[in-house]
C-alpha positions in Angstrom: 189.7 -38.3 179.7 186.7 -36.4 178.3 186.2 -32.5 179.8 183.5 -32.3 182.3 180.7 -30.2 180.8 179.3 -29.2 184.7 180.1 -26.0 186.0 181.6 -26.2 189.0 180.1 -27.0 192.1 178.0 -24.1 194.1 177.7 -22.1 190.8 175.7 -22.2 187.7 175.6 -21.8 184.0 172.9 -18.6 183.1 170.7 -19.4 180.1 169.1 -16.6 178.1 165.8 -16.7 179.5 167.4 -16.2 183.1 170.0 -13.3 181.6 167.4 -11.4 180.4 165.8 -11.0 183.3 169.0 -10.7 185.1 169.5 -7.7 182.8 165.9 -6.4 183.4 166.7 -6.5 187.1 170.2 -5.0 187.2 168.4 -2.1 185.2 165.8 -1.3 187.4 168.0 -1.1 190.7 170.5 0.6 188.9 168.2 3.6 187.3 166.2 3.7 190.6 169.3 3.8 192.9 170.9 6.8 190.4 167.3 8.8 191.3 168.4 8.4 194.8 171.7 10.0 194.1 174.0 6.9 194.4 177.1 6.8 191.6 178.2 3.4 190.7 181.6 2.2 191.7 183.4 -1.1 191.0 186.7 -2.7 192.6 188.2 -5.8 192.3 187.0 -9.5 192.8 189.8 -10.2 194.8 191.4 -8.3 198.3 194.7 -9.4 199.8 194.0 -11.9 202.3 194.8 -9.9 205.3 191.9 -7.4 204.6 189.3 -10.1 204.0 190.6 -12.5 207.3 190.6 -9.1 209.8 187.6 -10.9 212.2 185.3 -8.4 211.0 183.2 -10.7 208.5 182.0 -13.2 210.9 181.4 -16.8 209.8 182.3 -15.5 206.2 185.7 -15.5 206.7 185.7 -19.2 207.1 183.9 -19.3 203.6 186.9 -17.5 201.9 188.2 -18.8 198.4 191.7 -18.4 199.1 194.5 -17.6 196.4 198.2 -19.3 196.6 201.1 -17.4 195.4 202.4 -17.1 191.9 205.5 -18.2 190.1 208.5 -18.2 191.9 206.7 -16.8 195.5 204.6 -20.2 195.8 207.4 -22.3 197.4 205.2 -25.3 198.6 208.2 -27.3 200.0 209.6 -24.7 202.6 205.9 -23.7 203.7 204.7 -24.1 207.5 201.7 -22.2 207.4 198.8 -20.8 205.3 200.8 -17.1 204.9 203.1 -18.6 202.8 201.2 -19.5 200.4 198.1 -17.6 200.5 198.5 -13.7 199.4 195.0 -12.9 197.9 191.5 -14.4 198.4 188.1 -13.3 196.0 185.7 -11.0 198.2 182.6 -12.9 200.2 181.0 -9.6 199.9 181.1 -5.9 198.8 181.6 -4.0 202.1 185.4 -4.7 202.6 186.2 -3.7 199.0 184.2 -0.6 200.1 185.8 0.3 202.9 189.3 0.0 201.2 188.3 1.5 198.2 186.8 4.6 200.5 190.0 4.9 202.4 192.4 5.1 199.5 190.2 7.8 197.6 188.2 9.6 200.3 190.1 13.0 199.7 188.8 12.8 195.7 185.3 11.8 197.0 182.0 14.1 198.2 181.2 13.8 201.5 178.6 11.6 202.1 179.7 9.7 199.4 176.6 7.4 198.0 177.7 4.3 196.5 176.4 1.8 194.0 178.0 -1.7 193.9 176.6 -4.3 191.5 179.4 -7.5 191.3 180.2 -11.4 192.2 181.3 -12.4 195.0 182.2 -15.7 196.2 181.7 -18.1 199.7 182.9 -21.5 199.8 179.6 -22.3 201.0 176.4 -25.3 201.3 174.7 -24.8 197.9 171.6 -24.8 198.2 167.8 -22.8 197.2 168.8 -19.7 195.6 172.4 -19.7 197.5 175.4 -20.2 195.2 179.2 -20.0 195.8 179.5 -17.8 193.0 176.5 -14.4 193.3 175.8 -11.2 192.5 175.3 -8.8 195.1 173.8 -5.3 195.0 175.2 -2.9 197.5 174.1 0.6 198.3 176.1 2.6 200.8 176.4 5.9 202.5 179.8 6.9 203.9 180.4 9.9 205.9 176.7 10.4 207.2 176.8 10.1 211.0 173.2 10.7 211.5 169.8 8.4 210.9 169.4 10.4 207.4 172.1 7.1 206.0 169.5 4.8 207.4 166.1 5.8 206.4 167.5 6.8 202.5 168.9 3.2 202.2 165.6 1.4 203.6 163.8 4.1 201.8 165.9 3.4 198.2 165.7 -0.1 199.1 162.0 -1.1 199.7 161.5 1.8 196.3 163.3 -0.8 194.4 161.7 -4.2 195.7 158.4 -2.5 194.9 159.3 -1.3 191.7 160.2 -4.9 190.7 156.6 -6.0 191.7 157.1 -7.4 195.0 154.5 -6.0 197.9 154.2 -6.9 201.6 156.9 -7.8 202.4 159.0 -7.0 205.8 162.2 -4.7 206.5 163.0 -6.2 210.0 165.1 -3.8 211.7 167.0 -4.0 215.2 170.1 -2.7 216.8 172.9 -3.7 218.2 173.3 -1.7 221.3 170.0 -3.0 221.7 171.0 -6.5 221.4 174.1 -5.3 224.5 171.1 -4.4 226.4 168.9 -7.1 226.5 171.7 -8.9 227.6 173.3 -6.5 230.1 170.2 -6.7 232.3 169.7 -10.1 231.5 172.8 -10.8 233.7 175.1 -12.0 230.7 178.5 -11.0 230.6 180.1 -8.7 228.0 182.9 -10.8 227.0 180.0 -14.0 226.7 177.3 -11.5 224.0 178.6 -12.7 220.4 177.9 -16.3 222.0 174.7 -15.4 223.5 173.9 -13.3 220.2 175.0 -16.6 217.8 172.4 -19.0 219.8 169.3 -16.1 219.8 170.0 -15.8 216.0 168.7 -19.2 215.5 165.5 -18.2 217.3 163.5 -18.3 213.9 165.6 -22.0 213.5 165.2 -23.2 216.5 162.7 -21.4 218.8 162.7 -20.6 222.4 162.7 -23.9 223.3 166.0 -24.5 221.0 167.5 -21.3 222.4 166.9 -21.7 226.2 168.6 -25.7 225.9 171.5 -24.2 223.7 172.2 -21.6 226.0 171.4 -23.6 229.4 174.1 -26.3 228.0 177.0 -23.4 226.9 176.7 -22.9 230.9 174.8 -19.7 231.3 172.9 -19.4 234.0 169.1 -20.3 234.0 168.1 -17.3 235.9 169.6 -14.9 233.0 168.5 -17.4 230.5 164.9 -16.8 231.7 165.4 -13.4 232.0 166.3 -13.1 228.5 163.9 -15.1 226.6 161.3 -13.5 229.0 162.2 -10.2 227.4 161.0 -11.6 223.6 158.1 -12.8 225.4 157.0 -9.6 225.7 158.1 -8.2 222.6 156.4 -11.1 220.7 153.3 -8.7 220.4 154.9 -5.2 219.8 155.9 -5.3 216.2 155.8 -1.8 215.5 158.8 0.0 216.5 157.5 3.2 218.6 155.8 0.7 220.6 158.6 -1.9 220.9 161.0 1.3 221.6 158.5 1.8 224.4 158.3 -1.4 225.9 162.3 -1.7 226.0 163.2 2.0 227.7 160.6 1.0 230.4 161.8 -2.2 231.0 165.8 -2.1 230.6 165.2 1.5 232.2 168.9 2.6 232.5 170.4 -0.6 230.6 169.5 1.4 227.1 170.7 4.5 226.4 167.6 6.7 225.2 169.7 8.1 222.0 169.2 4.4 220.4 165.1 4.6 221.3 165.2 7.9 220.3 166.9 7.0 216.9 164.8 3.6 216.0 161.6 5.8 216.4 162.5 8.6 213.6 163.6 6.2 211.7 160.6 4.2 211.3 158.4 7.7 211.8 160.4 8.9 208.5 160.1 5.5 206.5 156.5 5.1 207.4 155.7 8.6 206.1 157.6 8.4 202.8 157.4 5.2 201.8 157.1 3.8 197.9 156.4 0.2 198.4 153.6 -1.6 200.2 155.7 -3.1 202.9 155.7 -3.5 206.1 158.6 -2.0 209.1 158.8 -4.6 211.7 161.0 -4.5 215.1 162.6 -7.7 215.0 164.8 -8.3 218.8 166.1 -11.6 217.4 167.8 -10.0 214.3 171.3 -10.2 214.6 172.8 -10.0 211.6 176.1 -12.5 211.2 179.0 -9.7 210.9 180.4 -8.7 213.5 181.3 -5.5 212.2 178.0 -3.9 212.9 177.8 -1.3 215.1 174.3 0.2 215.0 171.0 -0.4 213.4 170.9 -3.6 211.8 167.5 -4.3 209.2 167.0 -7.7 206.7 164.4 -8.1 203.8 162.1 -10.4 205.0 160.2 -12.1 201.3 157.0 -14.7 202.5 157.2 -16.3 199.0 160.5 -17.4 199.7 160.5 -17.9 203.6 164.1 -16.3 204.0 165.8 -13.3 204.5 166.5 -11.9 200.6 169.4 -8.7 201.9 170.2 -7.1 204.8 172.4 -4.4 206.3 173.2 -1.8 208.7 175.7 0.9 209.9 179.2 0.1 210.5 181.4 3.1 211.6 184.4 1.4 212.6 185.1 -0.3 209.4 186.9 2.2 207.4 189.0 3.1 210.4 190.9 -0.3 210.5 192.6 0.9 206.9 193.0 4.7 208.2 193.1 4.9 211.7 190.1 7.3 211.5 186.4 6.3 212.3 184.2 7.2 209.2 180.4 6.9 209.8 179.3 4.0 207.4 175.9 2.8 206.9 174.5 -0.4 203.9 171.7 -2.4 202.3 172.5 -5.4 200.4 169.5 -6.9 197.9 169.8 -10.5 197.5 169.9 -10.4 193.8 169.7 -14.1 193.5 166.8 -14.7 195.7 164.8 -11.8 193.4 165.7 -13.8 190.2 164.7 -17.1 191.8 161.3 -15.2 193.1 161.0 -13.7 189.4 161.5 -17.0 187.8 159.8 -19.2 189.6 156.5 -16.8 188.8 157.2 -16.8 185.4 157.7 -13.1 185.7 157.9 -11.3 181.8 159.6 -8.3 181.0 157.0 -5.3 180.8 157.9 -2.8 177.6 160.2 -4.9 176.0 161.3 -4.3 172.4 159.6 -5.8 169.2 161.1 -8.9 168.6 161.9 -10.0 164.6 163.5 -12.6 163.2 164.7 -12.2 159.3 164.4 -15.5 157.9 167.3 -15.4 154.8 166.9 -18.3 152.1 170.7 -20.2 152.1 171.1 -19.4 148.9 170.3 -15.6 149.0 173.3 -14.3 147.3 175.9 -12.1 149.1 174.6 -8.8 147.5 171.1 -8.7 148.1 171.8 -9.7 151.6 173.1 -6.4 151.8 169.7 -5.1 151.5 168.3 -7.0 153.7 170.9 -5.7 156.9 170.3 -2.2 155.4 166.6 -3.2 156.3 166.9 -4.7 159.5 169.3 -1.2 160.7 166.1 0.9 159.9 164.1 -1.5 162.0 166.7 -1.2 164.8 166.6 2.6 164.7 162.9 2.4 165.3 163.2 0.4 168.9 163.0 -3.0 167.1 165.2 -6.1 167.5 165.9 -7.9 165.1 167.5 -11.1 164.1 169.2 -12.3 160.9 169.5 -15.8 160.3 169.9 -18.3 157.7 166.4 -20.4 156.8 166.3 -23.9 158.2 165.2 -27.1 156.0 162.4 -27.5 158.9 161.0 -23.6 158.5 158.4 -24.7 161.3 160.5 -26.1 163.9 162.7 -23.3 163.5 160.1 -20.5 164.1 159.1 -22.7 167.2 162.2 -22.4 168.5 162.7 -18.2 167.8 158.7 -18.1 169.3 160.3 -19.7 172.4 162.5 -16.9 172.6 159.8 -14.2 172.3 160.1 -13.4 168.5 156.6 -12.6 167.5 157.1 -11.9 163.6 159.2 -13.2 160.7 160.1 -11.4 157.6 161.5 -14.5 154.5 164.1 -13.6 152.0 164.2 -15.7 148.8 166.3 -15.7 145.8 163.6 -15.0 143.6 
């Protein structure tokens, strides 16, 4: 039977076109990151299942690509459930590694710590438009900051980073989750019933009111707190700004929302409005919910109109760490979704600014062995200058073959022959 010559499903062969601006890209968001004062980190692609299935990662953990047991510990015949065969699984995202990695190293760590993750991770998910089961994320976190400081250097690093990629107005949406509690607190919803309520309004942009009211109506919530609720983004539908939406909610959920959170949503957006890089714009976004439930704070998303979609997200989860230590550390995160900027980029036909001199060295077949020393001697010199240069042997059809190198952005040709 012949070898299949498809990758596998969900994930995707990288032509040279695509790596290079891959590479551009990684560039970029690493050297801007490193001005910010983040240091690059890197752990491994897979966790033991046990950290990745703790109910923290929401509907990621039923994505998980799940890894039996090896050698003589996979004994299929005398398994009865998944444990016995299942030890490791590869990571659906960055954090968790984090958070581990944090908690086994803290003590040879600063405090913050600023880390910078770049790696695949993997979801046994849909494929679909710029969504793979095999993707790069680019994580950016602050551990140890308990104050808003974590949240407006990450949006502020972030949206530094979109910008210097060429991308302008577009939307951080930000929100909270204690503002999420108390929305629904006054709404009449019950505490144990929120990450229900909070799964339905998250398919507000999906769905709409409409959509929400009937899915919550039919889960058995009471119409009177269903109106109540959706009344609530009624009113908010016109406050996009934050220090006004702030406003709106402390005078209507009165003592439902603690004034620390208004107080804390407004300096942030005060402080990212004043220092900002990027022409973007800072939204206040009630139906942002973000899917993990191991959020505990602000929550914020990059909203991209060319692509209609969310393109990263994050926010502040301090309780994360403490499941491996049994001490709270204050935790905060932005994700870019790297493949949604490539799949922007390419679909532009974005090129490379300041790229190097590309040459190919075009080497008769019959060029004997020691003048072709020469002619490597010469293309080292080019090198050392900033150029790139190729060496490679002359086709029979010269022309097609210089087609082909033009295609790949060589813009002059040097010929060797045996004269």
């Amino acid at each position: 039977m012949a070898l299949s010559k498809k990758p596998v499903n969900g994930m995707k062969d990288i032509l040279p076109a695509e790596m290079e601006i891959r590479d551009y890209v990684t560039n970029v968001i690493k050297e801007t990151y490193r001005s910010f004062g983040f240091t690059p980190i890197e752990t491994p692609c897979m966790e033991n299942i046990a950290n990745l299935s703790s109910r923290q990662g929401g509907e990621n953990e039923k994505l998980i690509f799940k890894i039996l047991k090896r050698g003589e510990k996979l004994k299929l015949e005398t398994a009865k459930e998944e444990s016995d065969v299942v030890d490791f699984g590869m990571r659906y995202d960055l954090t968790v590694p984090l958070s581990r990695f944090y908690a086994a190293h803290a003590n040879d760590l600063p405090s913050p710590f600023k880390a910078l993750q770049i790696g695949s991770v993997w979801r046994a998910d849909r494929p679909q438009r710029g969504r793979y089961r095999q993707f790069t994320q680019c994580d950016i976190d602050i551990l140890g900051e308990p104050t808003n400081l974590a949240e407006i250097e990450l949006i502020t690093a972030t949206t530094t980073t979109i910008g210097r990629l060429g991308f302008q107005n577009f939307e951080i949406r930000i929100n909270e989750r204690r503002i999420l509690k108390a929305m629904a607190a006054y709404s009449g919803f019950q505490e144990e019933d929120y990450d229900s309520v909070f799964i339905t309004l998250d398919k507000m942009d999906k769905i709409g009111t409409d959509g929400v009211r009937n899915e919550l109506t039919e889960s058995g919530y009471a119409e009177e707190s269903v109106e109540k609720y959706l009344k609530l983004f009624q009113l908010l539908e016109k406050r996009r700004g934050v220090a006004e939406g702030m406003q709106l909610l402390s005078e209507t959920l009165g003592e439902y929302l603690d004034e620390e959170v208004v107080t804390n949503m407004t300096e942030i957006a005060t402080a990212v409005n004043a220092s900002k890089a990027a022409e973007f714009t800072l939204v206040f976004d009630p139906t942002l919910v973000r899917g993990m439930s191991y959020y505990t704070g602000t929550i914020f998303e990059i909203s991209m109109p060319e692509l209609g979609a969310a393109c990263g997200g994050g926010g502040r989860y301090d309780k994360m760490i403490g499941n491996f230590t049994g001490n709270d550390v204050p935790a905060c995160g932005f994700s870019i979704g790297f493949e949604r900027i490539i799949l922007l980029l390419m679909e532009s036909g974005f090129q490379i600014p300041e790229r190097p001199e590309k040459i190919a060295y075009l080497v008769e077949k019959k060029y004997p062995a020691d003048k072709l020393v020469d002619v490597m001697k010469q293309a080292n010199k080019a090198r050392e200058h900033g150029q790139q240069v190729l060496i490679v042997r002359m086709n029979k059809n010269k022309k097609f073959q210089k087609e082909q190198l033009t295609k790949e952005g060589y813009g002059e040709f040097v010929e060797f022959y045996n004269d």
